[in-house]
C-alpha positions in Angstrom: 45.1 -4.7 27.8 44.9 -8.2 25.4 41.0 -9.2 25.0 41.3 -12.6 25.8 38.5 -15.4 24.2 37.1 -17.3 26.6 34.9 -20.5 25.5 31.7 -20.9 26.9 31.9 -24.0 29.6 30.7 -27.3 29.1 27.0 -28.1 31.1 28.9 -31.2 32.9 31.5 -28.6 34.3 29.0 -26.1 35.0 27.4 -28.5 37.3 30.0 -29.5 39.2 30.9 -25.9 40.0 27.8 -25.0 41.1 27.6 -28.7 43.1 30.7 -27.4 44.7 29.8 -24.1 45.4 26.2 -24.8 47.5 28.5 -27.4 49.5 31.0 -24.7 50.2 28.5 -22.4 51.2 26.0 -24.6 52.9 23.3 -23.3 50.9 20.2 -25.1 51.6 18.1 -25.4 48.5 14.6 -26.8 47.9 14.9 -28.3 44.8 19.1 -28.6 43.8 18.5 -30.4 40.4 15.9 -27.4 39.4 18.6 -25.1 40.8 21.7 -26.6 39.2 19.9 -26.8 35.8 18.9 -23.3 36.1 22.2 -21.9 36.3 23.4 -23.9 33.5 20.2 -22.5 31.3 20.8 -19.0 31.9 24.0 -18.7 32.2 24.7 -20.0 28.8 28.2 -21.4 29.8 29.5 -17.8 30.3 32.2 -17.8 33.5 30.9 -14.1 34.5 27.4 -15.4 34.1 27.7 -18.3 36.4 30.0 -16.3 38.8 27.1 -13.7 38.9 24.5 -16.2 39.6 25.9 -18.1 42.2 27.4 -14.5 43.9 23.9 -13.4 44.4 21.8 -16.6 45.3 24.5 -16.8 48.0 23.8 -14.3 49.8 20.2 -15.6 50.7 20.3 -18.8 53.3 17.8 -20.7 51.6 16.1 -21.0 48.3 13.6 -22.6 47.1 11.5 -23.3 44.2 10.5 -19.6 43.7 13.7 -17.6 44.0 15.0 -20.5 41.1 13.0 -19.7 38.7 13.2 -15.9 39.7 16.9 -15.9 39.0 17.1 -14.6 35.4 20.8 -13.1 33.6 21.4 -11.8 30.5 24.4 -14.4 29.2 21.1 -16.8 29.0 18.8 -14.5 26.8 19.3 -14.5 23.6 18.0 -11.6 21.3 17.0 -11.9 17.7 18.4 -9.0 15.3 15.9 -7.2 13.9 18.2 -4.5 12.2 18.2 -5.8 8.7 14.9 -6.4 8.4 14.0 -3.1 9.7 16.2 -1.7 6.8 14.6 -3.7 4.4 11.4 -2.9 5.6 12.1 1.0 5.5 13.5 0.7 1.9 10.6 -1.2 1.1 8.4 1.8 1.7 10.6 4.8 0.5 10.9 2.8 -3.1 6.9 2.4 -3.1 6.3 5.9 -2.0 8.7 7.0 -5.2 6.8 4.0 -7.0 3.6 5.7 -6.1 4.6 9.4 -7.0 5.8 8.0 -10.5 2.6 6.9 -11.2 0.7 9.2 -10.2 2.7 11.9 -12.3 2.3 9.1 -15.2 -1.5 9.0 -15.0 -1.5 13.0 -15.1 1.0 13.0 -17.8 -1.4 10.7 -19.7 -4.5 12.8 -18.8 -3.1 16.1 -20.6 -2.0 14.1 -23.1 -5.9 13.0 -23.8 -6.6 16.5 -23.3 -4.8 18.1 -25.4 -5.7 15.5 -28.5 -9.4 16.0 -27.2 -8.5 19.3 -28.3 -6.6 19.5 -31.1 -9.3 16.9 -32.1 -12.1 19.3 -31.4 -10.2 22.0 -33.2 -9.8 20.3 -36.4 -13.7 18.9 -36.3 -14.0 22.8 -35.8 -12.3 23.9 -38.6 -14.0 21.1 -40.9 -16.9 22.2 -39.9 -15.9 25.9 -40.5 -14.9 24.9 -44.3 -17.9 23.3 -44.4 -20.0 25.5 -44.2 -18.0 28.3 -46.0 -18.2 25.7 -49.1 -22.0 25.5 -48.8 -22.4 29.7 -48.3 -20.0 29.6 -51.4 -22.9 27.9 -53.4 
């Protein structure tokens, strides 16, 4: 089968179909201007959408103020795509949790680095000492 593009409608078309349509059906409507703008809002110009919307507010004899705004489809929601910034946002945090363990294992590096000169320092202030001391027993 050949996917076929189809346009979203133009609002002024979209209201003369649905004009059409509660005429057709005799549809008795509390508020048509709330109703016809309705359809036009949430069907977002899609033909399936507007089909869909007229289908099943047909099938109740009248409608009013209520049952409009109750009407709801999903051509008319539009949904914001979180995806990349939940990517972002989970790369974010790997790279600090590495960041993290590099530093941590920097700092320790750094401490036995200090220790070890603590005690090669102390060693040598030992051995000073030790030749010291031999130097004055010597005397």
């Amino acid at each position: 089968m050949k996917e076929i593009a189809v346009k979203p409608l133009p609002q002024v078309v979209i209201r003369e179909i649905v004009k059409k349509y509660i005429a057709a059906k005799g549809v008795l409507i509390e508020s048509p201007d709330l109703y016809i703008s309705h359809v036009v809002k949430q069907s977002g110009g899609v033909p399936q959408a507007i089909y869909d919307m007229l289908d099943e507010s047909g099938k109740e004899r009248i409608i009013d103020k209520r049952k409009v705004r109750e009407m709801r489809h999903e051509a008319g929601v539009f949904y914001l795509d979180f995806t990349p910034m939940v990517m972002i946002l989970g790369a974010l945090i790997v790279s600090m949790r590495y960041r993290t363990t590099e530093q941590q294992n920097n700092r320790t590096t750094e401490q036995q680095n200090n220790r070890t000169t603590e005690q090669q320092n102390n060693r040598t202030t030992e051995q000073q000492n030790n030749r010291t001391t031999e130097q004055q027993n010597n005397r």
